[in-house]
C-alpha positions as CSV (number, residue, x, y, z in Angstrom):
1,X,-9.0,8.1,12.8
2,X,-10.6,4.6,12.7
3,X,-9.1,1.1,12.8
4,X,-9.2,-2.0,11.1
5,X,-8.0,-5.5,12.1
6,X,-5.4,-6.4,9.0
7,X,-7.2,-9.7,8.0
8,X,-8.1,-12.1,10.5
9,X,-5.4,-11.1,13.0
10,X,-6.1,-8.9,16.0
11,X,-3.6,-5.9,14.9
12,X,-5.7,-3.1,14.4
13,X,-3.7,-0.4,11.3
14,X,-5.4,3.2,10.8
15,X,-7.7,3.4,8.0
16,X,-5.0,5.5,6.4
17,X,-1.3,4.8,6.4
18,X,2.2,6.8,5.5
19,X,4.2,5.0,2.8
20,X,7.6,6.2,1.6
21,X,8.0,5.3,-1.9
22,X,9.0,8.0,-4.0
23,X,9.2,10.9,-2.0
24,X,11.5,10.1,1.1
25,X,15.1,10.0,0.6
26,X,14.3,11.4,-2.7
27,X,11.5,14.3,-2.7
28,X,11.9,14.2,1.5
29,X,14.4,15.3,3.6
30,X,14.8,14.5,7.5
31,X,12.9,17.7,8.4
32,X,10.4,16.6,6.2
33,X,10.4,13.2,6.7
34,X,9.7,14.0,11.0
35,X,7.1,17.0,9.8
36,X,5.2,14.1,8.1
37,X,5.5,11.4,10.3
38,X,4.7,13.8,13.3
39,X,1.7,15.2,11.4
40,X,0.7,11.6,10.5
41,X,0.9,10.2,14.1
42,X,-0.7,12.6,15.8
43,X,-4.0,12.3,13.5
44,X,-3.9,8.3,14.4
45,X,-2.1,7.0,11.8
46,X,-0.1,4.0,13.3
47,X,1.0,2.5,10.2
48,X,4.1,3.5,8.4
49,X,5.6,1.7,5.3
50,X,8.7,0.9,3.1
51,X,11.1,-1.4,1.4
52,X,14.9,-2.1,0.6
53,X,14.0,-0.9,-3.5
54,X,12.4,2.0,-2.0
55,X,15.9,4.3,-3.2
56,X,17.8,1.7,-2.4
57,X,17.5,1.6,1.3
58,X,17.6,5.5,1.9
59,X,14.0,5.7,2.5
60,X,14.5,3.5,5.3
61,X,17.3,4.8,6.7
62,X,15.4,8.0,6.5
63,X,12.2,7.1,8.4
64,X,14.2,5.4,10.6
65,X,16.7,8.1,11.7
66,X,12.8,10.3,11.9
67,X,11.2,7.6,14.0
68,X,14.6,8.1,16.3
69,X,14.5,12.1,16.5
70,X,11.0,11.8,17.6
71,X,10.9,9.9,20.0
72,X,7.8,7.7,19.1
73,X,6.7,5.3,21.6
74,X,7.7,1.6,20.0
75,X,4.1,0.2,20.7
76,X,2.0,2.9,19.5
77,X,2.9,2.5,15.3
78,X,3.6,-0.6,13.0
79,X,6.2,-0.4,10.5
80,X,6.8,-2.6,7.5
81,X,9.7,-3.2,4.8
82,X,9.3,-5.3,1.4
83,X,11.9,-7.8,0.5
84,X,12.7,-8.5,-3.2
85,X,14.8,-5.6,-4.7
86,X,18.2,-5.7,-2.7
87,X,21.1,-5.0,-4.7
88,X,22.4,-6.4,-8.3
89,X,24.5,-9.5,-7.0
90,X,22.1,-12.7,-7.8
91,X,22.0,-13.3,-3.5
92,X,20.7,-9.9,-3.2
93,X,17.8,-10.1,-5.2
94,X,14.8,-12.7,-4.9
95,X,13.0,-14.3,-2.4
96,X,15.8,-17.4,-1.7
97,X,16.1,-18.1,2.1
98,X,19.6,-16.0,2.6
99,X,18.2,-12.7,0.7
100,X,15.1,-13.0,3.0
101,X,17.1,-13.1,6.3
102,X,19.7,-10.8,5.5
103,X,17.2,-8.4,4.0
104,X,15.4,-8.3,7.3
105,X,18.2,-7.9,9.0
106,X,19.3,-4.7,7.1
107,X,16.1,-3.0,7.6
108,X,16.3,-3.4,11.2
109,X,19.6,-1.7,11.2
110,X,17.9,0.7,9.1
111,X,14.6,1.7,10.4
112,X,16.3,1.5,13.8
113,X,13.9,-1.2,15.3
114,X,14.5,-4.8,16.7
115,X,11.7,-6.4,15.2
116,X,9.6,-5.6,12.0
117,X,5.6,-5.5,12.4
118,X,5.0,-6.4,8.7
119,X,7.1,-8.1,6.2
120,X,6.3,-8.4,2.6
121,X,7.3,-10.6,0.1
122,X,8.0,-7.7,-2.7
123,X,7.2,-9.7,-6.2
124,X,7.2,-13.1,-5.9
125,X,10.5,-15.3,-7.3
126,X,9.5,-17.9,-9.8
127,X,13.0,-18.6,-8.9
128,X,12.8,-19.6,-5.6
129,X,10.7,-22.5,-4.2
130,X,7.5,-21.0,-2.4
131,X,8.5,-23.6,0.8
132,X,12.0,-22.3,1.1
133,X,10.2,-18.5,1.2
134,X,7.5,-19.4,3.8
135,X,10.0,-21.4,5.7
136,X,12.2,-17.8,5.8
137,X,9.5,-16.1,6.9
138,X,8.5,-18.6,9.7
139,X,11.6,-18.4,10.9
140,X,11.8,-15.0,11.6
141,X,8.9,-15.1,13.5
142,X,9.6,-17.1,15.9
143,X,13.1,-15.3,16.1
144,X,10.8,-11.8,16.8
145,X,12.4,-10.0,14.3
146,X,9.0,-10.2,11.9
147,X,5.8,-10.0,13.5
148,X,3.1,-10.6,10.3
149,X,4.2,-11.9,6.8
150,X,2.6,-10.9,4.0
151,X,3.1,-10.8,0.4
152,X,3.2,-8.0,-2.5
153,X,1.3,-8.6,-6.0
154,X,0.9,-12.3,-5.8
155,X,-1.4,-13.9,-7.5
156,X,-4.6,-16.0,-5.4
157,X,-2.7,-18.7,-6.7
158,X,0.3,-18.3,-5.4
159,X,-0.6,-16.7,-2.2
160,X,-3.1,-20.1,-1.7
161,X,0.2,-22.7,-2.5
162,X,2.0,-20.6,0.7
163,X,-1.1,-21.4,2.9
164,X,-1.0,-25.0,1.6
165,X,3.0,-25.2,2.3
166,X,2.6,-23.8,6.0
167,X,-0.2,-26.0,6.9
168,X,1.7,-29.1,5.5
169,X,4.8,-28.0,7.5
170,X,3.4,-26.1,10.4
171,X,4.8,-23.0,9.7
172,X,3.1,-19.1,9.8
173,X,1.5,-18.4,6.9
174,X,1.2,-15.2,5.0
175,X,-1.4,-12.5,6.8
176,X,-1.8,-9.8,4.5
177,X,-0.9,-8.7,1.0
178,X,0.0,-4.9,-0.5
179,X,-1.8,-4.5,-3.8
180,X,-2.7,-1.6,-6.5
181,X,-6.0,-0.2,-5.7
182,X,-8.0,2.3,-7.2
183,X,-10.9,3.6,-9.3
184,X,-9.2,2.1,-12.4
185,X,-7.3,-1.2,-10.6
186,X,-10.2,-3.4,-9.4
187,X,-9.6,-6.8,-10.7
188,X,-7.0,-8.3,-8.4
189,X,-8.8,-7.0,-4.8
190,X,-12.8,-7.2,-6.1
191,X,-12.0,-10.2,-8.2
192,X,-9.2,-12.6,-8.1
193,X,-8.8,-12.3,-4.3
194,X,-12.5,-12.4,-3.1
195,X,-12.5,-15.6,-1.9
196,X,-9.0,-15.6,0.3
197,X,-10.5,-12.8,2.8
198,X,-13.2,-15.8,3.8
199,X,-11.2,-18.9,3.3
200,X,-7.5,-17.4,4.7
201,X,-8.7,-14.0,6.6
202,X,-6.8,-12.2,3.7
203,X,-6.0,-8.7,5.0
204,X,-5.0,-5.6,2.3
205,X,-2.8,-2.6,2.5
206,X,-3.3,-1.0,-0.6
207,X,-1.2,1.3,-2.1
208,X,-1.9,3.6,-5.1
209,X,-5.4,5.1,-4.3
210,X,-5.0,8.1,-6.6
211,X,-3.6,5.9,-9.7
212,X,-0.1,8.3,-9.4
213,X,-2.2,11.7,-9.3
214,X,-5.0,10.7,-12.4
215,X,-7.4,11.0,-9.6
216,X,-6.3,14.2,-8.2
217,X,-7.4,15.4,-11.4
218,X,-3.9,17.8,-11.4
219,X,-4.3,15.6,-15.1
220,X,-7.4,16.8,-16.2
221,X,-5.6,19.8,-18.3
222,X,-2.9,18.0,-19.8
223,X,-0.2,16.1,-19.1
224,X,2.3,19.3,-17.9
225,X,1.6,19.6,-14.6
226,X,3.9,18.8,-11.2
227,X,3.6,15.4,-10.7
228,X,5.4,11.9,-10.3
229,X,4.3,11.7,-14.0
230,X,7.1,14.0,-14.5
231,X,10.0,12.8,-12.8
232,X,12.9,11.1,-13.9
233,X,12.6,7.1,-14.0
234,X,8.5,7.4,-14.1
235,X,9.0,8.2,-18.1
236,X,6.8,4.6,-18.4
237,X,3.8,6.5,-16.4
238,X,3.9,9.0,-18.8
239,X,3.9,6.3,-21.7
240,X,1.0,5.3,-20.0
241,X,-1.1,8.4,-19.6
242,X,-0.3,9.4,-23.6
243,X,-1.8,6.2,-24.4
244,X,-5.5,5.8,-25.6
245,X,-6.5,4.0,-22.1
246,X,-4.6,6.4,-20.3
247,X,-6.7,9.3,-22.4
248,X,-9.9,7.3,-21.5
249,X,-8.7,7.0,-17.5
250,X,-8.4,10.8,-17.5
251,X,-11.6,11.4,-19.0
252,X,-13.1,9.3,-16.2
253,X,-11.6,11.9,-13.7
254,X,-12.5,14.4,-15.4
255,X,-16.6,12.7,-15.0
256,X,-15.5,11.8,-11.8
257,X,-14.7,15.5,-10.5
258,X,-18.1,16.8,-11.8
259,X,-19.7,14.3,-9.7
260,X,-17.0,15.2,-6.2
261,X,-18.5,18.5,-7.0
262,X,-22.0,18.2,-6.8
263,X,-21.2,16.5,-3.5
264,X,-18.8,19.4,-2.4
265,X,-15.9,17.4,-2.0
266,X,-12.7,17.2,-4.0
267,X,-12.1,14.8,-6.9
268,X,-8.8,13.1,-4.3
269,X,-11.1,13.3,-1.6
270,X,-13.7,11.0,-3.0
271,X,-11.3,8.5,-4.9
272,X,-9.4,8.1,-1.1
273,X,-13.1,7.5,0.6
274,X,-13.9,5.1,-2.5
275,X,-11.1,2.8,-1.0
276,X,-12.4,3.0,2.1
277,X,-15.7,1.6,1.4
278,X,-14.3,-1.7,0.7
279,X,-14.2,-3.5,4.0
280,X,-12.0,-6.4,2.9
281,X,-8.9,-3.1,3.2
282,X,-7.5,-3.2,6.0
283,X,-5.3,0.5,5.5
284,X,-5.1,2.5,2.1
285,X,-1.7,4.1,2.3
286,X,-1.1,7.5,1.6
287,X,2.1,8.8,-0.3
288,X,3.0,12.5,0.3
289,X,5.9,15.2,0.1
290,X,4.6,17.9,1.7
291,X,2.8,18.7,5.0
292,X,-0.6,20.1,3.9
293,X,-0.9,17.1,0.9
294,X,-0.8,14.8,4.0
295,X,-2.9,17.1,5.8
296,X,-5.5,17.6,3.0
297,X,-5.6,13.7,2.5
298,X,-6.4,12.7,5.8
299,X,-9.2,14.4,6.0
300,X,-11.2,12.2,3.0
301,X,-11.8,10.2,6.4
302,X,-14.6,12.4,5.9
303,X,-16.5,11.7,2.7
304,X,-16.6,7.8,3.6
305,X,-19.9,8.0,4.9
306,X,-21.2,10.3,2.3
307,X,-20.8,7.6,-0.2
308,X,-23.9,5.9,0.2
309,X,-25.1,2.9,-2.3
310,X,-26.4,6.0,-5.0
311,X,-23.3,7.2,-5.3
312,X,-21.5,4.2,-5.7
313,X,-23.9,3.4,-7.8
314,X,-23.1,6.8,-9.9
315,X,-19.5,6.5,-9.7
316,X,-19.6,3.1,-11.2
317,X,-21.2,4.4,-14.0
318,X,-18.0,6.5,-14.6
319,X,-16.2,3.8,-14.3
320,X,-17.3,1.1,-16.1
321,X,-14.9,-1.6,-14.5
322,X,-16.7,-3.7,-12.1
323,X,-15.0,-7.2,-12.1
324,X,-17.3,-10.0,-12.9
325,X,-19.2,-11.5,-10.3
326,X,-17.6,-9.2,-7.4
327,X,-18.2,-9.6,-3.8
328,X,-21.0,-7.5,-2.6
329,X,-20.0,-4.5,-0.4
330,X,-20.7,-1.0,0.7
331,X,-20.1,2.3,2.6
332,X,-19.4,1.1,6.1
């Protein structure tokens, strides 16, 4: 495994992550759940995610009643839960000062820890005055229930006016922040955000790195396969993928696993490396439901140094989606 510091702090994550959404407490049982986290830990991953939303609290309860069976030592992995997506009452939803406390709170009691090491913002709450939300989250740091603060598909905008409201008031700004990243979601990471890893030490743990399965290229033959295209509630994904831009994304994968190929790699294998090659992410996490997915995915630790600045340059090509004016990076 290899580590990165997550921004500008000193807390190193594994390149590669386990997050939970989707499959535990709803594709993953507790034997599962413990095969997974075992299987993870043991390969170096030290970073595990989730959220209340994630099936309404049972992933959490879940991982955490894993985490408890097994034993792990408490300072050898970083976990993280996502506040936004409570409950249906109006103070169990949003970003307001009592959700964000109580929230915590609950995912302590759930995870089965006494402090969380990363907190997220979920969405952020046009609702609920960003000062109010960064005071929250200051506040539970210096209780030592929340370690780093971060947020979850903010805008640079919005992420920037928290910095500004924690200077102003002395309080702990926001660390890092979980985006969608992949071959075909570039904008927001390579554009919109490329100046806050300089100016605010901005660190990223990305989620999506296989666009929901497109770049498994389990697509490639139609739209019937197993997959969390398939599943009840993800009907929009499917939407998506019968659409003519989801037609033109699979097409792509379809280029892009003629060129994994030629390399002698798998098509998941070199969209996971891709990832890697940004060094402005600070994790890529990795969903899974079974053991030898996990298994299979860790080992695209691999093909990062294979992808060298002629194949980026080939798989952009593919592509086609380059933000404008990006920041300049490579295979590290």
């Amino acid at each position: 495994m290899r580590y990165r510091n997550l921004g500008r702090s000193g807390l190193q994550l594994s390149a590669f992550s386990l997050g939970s959404w989707v499959t535990f407490g709803r594709q993953v049982d507790l034997d599962a759940a413990k095969a997974l986290i075992k299987t993870a830990f043991d390969h170096g991953v030290n970073f595990f995610d989730n959220a209340e939303a994630y099936e309404g609290g049972a992933s959490e309860s879940l991982m955490g009643e894993a985490f408890a069976a097994l034993g792990l030592p408490r300072d050898e992995y970083c976990v993280s839960s996502k506040v936004f997506w409570g409950g249906a009452k109006p103070t169990q939803r949003g970003l307001s000062a009592k959700h964000v406390t109580e929230a915590c709170h609950a995912a302590l009691r759930r995870l089965r820890v006494d402090h969380l090491d990363l907190y997220f913002c979920h969405r952020p709450d046009p609702d609920t005055p960003i000062e109010e939300t960064v005071r929250a989250m200051h506040n539970l740091v210096v209780q030592g229930k929340v370690l780093y603060w971060g947020t979850s598909e903010w805008s640079a905008d919005q992420i920037m006016t928290a910095h500004a409201v924690a200077r102003q008031w002395n309080l702990t700004p926001p660390l890092m922040e979980q985006p969608e990243y992949n071959l075909f979601k570039r904008d927001r990471v390579e554009g919109e955000y490329r100046n806050l890893y300089r100016e605010v030490g901005l660190g990223l743990t990305t989620f999506s790195p296989l666009a929901n399965g497109v770049l498994t290229g389990k697509y490639n033959q139609g739209l019937d396969r197993d997959g969390r295209i398939n599943l009840p509630g993800y009907e929009w994904l499917r939407r998506l993928y019968e659409s003519p831009e989801g037609q033109a994304r699979i097409e792509k994968a379809r280029q892009l696993e003629a060129l994994a190929r030629e390399l002698g790699v798998p098509l998941h294998h070199l969209a996971l490396a891709w990832c890697l090659c940004n060094p402005n992410v600070s994790t890529v996490i990795l969903g899974a439901s079974r053991l030898e997915q996990l298994s299979d995915n860790l080992r695209a630790l691999d093909v990062v140094d294979r992808l060298d600045e002629a194949v980026l340059q080939r798989i952009e090509a593919i592509v086609q989606n380059r933000p404008p004016e990006p920041r300049n990076w490579k295979a590290q």
